[in-house]
NUTIKOL-157260 format. One record per residue (C-alpha): y, x, z. Coordinates in steps of 0.05 Angstrom, whole numbers, plus 5000, padded with zeros to 4 digits. Layout:
YXZ/...
***
This chain:
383027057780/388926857738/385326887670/379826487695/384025987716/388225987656/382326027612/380425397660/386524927647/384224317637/387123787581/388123297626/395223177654/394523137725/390423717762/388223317821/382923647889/382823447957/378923628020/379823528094/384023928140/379824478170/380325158202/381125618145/380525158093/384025298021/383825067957/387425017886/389024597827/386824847762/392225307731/397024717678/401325147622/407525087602/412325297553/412526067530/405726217569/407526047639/402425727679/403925407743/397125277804/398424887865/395425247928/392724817992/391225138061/390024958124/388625258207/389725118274/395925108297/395725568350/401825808358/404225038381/399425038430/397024388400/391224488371/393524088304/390624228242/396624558193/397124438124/401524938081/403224687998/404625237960/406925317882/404725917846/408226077791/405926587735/411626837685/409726977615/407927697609/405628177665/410427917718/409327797786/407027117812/412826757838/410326377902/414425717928/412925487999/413424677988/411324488059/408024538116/406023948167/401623848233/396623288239/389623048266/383223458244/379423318184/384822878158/385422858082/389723338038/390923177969/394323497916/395523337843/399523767790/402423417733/405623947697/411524207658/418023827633/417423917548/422324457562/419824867614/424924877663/421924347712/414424347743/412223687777/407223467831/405522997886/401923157950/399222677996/396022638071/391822128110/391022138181/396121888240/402222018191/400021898126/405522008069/405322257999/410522807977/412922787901/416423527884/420023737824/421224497822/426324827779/423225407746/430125737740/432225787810/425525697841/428425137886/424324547902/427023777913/421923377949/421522627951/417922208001/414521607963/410421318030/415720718021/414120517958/406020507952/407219727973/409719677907/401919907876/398519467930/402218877911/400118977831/392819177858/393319837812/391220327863/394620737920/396821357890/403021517833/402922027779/407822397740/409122117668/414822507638/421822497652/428321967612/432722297563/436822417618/432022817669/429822247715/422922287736/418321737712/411521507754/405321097746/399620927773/394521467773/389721087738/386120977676/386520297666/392019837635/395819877695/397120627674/400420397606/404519747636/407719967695/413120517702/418420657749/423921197750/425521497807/432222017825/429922687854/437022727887/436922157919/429821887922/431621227885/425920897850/427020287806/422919957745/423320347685/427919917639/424319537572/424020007518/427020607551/424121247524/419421677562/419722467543/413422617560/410823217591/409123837561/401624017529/398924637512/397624657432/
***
């Protein structure tokens, strides 16, 4: 399965599916490489929440990590959440930092608590910072370029840099950087250089 989907990897930046929550229900992004031969999938799946006694539909985001060579796949649990039936899961992989050490994302719900999830996973430790960006999608509806964010690259000095996911000009004028620590996000300064993020040869 992992060769197809390697064999799949698409040359677009962002590996983006969605479908709603059901009983059962699974999917993943295409496999992205990085650095070295590592390729990175993000993994959706959803049930009932039985053992709540609720009856919610649960949605687990998972990371799957494949090393160079014949290692094992290194699975990260991102998160999991509760929420009405058939409500939307989305889930978009942007990729690797140029040097390998960092692989990005955003996830995002609808339903009775919508939100949308940016993580940044550090390949070395396999720890995960997550960043909740619900509070700042005003900031797209107020320049009418959409509802969702993706992952650009990263500053020179490791802050993560967003944009609209788009294709229009509104992907090339607007960027803002945001602090994985502390969830910050804040215009991208004039001129300000943008490392971007790493494509396969």
């Amino acid at each position: 399965m992992w060769k197809l989907l390697l064999l799949s990897a698409s040359l677009l930046s962002a590996q983006e599916t969605s479908m709603e929550c059901v009983n059962n229900g699974a999917l993943e992004t295409q496999s992205v490489p990085g650095p070295g031969g590592v390729a990175a999938v993000l993994k959706v799946s959803a049930a009932d929440d039985y053992s709540k006694n609720t009856h919610d539909c649960m949605a687990k985001y998972q990371l799957l990590v494949r090393p160079t060579g014949d290692g094992p796949v290194i699975a990260t649990e991102l998160l999991s959440s509760n929420g009405n039936w058939g409500r939307k899961l989305g889930a978009h992989l942007d990729g690797y930092s140029q040097d390998g050490k960092r692989v990005f994302g955003i996830f995002s719900e609808g339903g009775r608590a919508p939100s949308t999830t940016l993580f940044d996973y550090d390949a070395a430790t396999s720890r995960v910072k997550l960043v909740d960006l619900k509070k700042d999608l005003s900031r797209l509806q107020g320049l009418k370029c959409g509802t969702t964010f993706a992952i650009a690259g990263t500053t020179e000095t490791g802050a993560i840099v967003l944009e609209p996911n788009t294709t229009d000009q509104c992907q090339s004028k607007y960027h803002w950087t945001i602090d994985p620590s502390s969830g910050v996000m804040q215009r991208l300064a004039p001129g300000k250089t943008i490392v971007d993020l790493y494509k396969a040869p």
